[in-house]
VOPAGU-2260 file (C-alpha; in pm, 1 decimal, decimal comma):
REM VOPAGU-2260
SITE   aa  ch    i         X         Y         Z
SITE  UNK   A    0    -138,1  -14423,0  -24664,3
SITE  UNK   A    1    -187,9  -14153,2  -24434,1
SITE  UNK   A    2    -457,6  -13950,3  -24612,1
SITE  UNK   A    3    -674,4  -14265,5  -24692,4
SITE  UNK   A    4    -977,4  -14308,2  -24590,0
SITE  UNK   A    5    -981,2  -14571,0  -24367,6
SITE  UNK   A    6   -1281,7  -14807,5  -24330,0
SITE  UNK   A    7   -1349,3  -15060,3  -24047,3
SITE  UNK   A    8   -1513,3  -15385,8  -24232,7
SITE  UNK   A    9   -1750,2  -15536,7  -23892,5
SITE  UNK   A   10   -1827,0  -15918,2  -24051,4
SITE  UNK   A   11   -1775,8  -16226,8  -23939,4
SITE  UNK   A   12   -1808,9  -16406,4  -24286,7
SITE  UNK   A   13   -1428,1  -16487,9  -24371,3
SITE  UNK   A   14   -1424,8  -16480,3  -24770,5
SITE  UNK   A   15   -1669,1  -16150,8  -24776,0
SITE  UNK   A   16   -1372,8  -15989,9  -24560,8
SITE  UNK   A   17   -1097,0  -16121,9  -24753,2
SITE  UNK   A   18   -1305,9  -16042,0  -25072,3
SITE  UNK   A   19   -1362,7  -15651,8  -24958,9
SITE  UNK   A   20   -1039,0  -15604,8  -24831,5
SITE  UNK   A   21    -875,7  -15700,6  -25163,8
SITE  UNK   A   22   -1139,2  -15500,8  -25371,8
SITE  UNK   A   23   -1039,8  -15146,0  -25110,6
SITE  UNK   A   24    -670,4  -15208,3  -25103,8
SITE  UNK   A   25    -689,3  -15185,0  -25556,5
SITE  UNK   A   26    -810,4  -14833,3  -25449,8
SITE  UNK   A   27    -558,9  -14548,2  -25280,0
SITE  UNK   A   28    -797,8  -14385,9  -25136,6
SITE  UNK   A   29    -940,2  -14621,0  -24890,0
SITE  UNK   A   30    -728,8  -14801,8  -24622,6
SITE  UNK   A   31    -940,3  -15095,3  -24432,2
SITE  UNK   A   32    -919,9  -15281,9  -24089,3
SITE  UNK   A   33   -1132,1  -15587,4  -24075,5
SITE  UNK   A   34   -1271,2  -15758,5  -23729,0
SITE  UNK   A   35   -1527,6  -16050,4  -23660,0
SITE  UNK   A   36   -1745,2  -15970,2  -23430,7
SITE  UNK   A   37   -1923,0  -15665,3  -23296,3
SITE  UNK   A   38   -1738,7  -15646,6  -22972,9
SITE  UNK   A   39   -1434,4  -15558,4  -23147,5
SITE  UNK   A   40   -1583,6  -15345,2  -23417,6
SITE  UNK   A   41   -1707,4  -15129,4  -23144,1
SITE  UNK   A   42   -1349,8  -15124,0  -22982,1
SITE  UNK   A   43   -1221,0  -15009,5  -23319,7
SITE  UNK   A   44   -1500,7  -14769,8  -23414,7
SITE  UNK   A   45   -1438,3  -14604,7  -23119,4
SITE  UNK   A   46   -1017,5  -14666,8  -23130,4
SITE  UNK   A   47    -924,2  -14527,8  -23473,7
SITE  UNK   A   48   -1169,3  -14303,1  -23543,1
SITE  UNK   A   49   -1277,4  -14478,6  -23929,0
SITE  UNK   A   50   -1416,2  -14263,4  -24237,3
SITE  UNK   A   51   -1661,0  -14523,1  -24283,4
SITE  UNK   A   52   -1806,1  -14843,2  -24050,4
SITE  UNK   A   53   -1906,2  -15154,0  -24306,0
SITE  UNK   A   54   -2115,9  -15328,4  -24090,3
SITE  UNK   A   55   -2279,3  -15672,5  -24062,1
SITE  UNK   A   56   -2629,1  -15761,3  -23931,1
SITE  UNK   A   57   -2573,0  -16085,1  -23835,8
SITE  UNK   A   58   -2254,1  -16104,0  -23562,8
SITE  UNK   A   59   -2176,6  -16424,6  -23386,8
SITE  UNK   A   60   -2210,0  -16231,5  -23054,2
SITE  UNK   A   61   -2482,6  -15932,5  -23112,4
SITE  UNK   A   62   -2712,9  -15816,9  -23362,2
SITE  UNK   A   63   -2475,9  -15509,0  -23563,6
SITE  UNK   A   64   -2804,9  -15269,4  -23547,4
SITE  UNK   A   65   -2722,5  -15302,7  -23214,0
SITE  UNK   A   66   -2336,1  -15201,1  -23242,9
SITE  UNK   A   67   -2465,5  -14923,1  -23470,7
SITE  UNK   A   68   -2705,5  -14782,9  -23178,5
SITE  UNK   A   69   -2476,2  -14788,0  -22918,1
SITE  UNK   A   70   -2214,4  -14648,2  -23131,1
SITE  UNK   A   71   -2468,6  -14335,1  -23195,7
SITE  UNK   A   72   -2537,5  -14265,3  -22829,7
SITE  UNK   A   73   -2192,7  -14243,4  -22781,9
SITE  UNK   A   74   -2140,6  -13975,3  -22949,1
SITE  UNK   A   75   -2031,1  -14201,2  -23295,3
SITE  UNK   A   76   -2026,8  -13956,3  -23640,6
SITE  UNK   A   77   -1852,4  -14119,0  -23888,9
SITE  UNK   A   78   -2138,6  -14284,4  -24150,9
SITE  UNK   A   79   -2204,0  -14689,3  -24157,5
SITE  UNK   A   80   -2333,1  -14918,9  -24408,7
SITE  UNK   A   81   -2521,5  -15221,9  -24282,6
SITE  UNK   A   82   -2483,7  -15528,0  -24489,6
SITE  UNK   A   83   -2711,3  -15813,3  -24436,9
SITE  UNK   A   84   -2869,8  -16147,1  -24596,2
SITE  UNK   A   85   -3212,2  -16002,7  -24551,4
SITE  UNK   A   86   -3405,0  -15792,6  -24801,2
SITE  UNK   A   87   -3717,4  -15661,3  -24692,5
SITE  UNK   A   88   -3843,2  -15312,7  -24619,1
SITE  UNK   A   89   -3873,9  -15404,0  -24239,9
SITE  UNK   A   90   -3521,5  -15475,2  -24208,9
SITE  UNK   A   91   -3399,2  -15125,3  -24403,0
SITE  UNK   A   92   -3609,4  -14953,4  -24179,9
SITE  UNK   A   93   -3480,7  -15138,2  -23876,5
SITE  UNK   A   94   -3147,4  -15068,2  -24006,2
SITE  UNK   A   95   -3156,7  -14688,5  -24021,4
SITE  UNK   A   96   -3353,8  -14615,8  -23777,1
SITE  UNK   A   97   -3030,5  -14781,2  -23553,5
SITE  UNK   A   98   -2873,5  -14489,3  -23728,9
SITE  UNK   A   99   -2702,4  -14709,2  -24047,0
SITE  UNK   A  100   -2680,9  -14439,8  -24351,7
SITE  UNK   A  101   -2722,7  -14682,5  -24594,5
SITE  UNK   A  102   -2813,4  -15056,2  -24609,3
SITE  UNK   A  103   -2690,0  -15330,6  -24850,8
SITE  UNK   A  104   -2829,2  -15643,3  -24910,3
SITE  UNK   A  105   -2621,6  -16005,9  -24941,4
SITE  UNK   A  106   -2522,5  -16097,8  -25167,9
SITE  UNK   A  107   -2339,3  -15791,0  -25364,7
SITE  UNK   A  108   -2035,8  -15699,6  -25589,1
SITE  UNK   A  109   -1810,9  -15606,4  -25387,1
SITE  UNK   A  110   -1700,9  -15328,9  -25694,8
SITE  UNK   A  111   -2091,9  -15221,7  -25609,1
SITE  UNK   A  112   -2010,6  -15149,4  -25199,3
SITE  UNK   A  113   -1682,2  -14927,0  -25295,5
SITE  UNK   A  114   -1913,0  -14731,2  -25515,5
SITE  UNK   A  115   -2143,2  -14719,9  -25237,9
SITE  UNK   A  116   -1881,4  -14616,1  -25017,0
SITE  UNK   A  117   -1768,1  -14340,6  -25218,9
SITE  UNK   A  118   -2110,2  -14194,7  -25261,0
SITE  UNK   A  119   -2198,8  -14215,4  -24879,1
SITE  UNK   A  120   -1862,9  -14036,8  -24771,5
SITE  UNK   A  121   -1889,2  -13737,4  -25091,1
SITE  UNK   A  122   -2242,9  -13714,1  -24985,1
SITE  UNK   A  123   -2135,8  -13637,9  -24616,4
SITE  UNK   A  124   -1845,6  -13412,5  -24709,0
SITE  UNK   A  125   -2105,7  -13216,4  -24936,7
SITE  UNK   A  126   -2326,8  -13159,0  -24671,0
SITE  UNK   A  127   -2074,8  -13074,7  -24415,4
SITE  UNK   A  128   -1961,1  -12808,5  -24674,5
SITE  UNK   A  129   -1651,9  -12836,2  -24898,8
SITE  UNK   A  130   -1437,9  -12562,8  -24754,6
SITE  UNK   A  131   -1385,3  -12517,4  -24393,3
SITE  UNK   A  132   -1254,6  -12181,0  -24202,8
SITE  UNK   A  133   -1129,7  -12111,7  -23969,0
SITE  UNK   A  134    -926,5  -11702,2  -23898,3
SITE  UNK   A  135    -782,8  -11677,5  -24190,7
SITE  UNK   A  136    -721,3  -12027,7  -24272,9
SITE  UNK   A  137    -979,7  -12226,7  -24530,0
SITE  UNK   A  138    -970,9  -12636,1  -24554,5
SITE  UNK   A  139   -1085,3  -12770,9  -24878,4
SITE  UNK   A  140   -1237,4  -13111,1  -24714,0
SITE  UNK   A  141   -1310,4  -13304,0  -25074,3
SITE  UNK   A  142    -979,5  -13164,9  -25233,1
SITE  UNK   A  143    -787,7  -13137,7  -24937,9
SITE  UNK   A  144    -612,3  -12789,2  -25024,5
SITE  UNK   A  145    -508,4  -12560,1  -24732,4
SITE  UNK   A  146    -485,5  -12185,7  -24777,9
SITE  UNK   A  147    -425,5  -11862,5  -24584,6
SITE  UNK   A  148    -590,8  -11540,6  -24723,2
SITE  UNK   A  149    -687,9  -11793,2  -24982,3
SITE  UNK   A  150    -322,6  -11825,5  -25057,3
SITE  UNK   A  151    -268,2  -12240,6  -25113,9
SITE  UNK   A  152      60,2  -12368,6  -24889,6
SITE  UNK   A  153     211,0  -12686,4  -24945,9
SITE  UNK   A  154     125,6  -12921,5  -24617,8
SITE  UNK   A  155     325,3  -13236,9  -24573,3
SITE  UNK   A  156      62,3  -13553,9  -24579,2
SITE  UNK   A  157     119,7  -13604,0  -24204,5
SITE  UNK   A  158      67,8  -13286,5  -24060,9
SITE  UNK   A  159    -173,2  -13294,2  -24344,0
SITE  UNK   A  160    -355,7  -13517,8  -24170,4
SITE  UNK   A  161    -369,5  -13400,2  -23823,1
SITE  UNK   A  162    -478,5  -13056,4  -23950,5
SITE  UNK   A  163    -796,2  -13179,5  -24103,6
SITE  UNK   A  164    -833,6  -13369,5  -23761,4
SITE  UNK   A  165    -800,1  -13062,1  -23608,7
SITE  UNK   A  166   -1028,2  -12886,9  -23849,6
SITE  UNK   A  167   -1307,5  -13137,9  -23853,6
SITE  UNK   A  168   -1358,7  -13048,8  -23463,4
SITE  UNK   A  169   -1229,6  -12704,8  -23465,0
SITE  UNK   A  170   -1297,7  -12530,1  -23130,4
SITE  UNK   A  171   -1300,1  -12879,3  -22933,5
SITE  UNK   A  172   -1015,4  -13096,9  -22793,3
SITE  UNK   A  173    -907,4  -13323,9  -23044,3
SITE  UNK   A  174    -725,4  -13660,4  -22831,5
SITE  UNK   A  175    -404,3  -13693,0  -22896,4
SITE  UNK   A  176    -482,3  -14064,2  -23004,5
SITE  UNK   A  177    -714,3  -13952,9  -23240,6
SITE  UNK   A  178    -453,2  -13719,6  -23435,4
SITE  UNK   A  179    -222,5  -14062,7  -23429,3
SITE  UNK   A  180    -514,3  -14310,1  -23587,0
SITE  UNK   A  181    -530,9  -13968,7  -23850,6
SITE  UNK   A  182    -214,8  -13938,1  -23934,9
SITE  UNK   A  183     -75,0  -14332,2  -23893,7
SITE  UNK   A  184    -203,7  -14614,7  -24098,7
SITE  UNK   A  185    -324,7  -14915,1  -23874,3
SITE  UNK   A  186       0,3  -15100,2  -23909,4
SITE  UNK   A  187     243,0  -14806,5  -23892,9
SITE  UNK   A  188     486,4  -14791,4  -23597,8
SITE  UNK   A  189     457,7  -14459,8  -23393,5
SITE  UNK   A  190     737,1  -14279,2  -23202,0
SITE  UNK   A  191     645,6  -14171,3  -22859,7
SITE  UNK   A  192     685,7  -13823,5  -22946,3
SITE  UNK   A  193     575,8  -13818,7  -23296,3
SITE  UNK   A  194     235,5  -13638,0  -23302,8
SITE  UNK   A  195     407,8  -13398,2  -23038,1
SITE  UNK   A  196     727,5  -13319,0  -23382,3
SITE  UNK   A  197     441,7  -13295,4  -23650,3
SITE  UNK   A  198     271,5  -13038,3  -23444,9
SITE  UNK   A  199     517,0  -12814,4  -23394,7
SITE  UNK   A  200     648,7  -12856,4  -23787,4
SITE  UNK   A  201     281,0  -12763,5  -23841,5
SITE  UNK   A  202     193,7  -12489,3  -23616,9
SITE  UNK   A  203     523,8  -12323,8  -23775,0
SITE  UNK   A  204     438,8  -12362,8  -24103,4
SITE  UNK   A  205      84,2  -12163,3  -24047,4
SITE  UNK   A  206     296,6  -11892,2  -23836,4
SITE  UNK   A  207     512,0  -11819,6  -24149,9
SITE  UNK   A  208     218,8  -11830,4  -24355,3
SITE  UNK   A  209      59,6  -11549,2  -24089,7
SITE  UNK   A  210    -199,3  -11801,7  -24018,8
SITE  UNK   A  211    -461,0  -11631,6  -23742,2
SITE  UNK   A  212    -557,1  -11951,2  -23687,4
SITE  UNK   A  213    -379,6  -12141,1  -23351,3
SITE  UNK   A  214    -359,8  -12472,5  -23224,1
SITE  UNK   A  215    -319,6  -12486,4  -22870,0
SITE  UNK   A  216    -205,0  -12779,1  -22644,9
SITE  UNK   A  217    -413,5  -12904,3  -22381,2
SITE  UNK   A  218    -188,0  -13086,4  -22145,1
SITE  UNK   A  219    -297,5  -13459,8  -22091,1
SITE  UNK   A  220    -534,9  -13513,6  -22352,6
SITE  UNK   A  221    -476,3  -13337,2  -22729,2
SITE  UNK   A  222    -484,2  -13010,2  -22905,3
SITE  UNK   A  223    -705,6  -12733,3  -22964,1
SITE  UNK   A  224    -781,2  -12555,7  -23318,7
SITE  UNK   A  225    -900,9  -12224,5  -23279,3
SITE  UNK   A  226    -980,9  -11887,1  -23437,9
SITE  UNK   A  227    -733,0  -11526,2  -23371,5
């Protein structure tokens, strides 16, 4: 689903990743990628831009805190749970101070982790602020309601997508591959011009809502989402 919150599961422990991927795909809300080792959650992390990183301590080729530090320095936002066999204060410390935002300790319900995960992303959308603006145009970011002169339009979920993309970096460029991993599921087939049709069905619908609001190409890499 395109408005899902997608999570990247970082394990290498085959039934846990079976186990959580069953447990998020009961829920609509979440849509999760799974990889083995922390070369290749790294790839994805930094690939198709996740809600939320699940991540493992103990990788076949690295140690995840690791994965998680790296992953800060380059620039990496989007919040991570660590999930280890270890329990001790040492090792939750260790864990956040890599820049985890919460820690979980083996074994768990996986019912417990979603709940987790819920409470970690509201908790971040709370204290980047509900509602976004930007000109004239507001983003509810938990309820995902668009509005100009706090009159609600009706936004496809596509362009839906790429406008809280957009939004979430207003006044930077936002890749073009980035609007694709936020509007396209993981195992969705993309046109070569697809982002390029759901922009322009999207910058139209603001104009004949009188948006002030414009979103500006910016040839060879993405688009732009900027005040009048």
């Amino acid at each position: 689903m395109a408005n899902a919150r997608k999570i990247l599961i970082v394990d290498d422990d085959t039934d846990l990743r079976d186990t959580l991927m069953e447990q998020l795909s009961l829920h609509d809300e979440f849509e999760a990628q799974a990889v083995d080792t922390g070369a290749k959650g790294a790839s994805a992390a930094k690939a198709n831009s996740p809600d939320l990183v699940l991540m493992d301590v103990g990788l076949p080729d690295t140690d995840g805190r690791e994965v998680v530090r790296s992953l800060r320095k380059g620039g990496f936002k989007a919040p991570i749970i660590m999930l280890t066999g270890h329990d001790t204060d040492s090792d939750t410390i260790l864990g956040l101070e890599s820049g985890a935002n919460d820690y979980v300790a083996k074994p768990f319900e996986p019912i417990e982790l979603v709940a987790r995960a819920r409470a970690v992303l509201r908790r971040l959308f709370l204290d980047r602020g509900a509602m976004v603006s930007i000109g004239n145009l507001s983003y509810d970011v938990v309820n995902r309601v668009v509005c100009v002169d706090q009159a609600p339009i009706v936004v496809p979920r596509r362009e839906l997508a790429i406008l809280e993309a957009l939004v979430r970096r207003s006044g930077r460029v936002v890749l073009r591959e980035t609007l694709e991993s936020a509007a396209y599921g993981f195992e969705d087939e993309i046109q070569s011009n697809a982002i390029e049709a759901h922009v322009s069905r999207l910058r139209r619908r603001l104009r004949e809502a009188n948006c002030k609001a414009a979103i500006r190409p910016v040839r060879g890499l993405g688009y732009l989402l900027s005040g009048e």
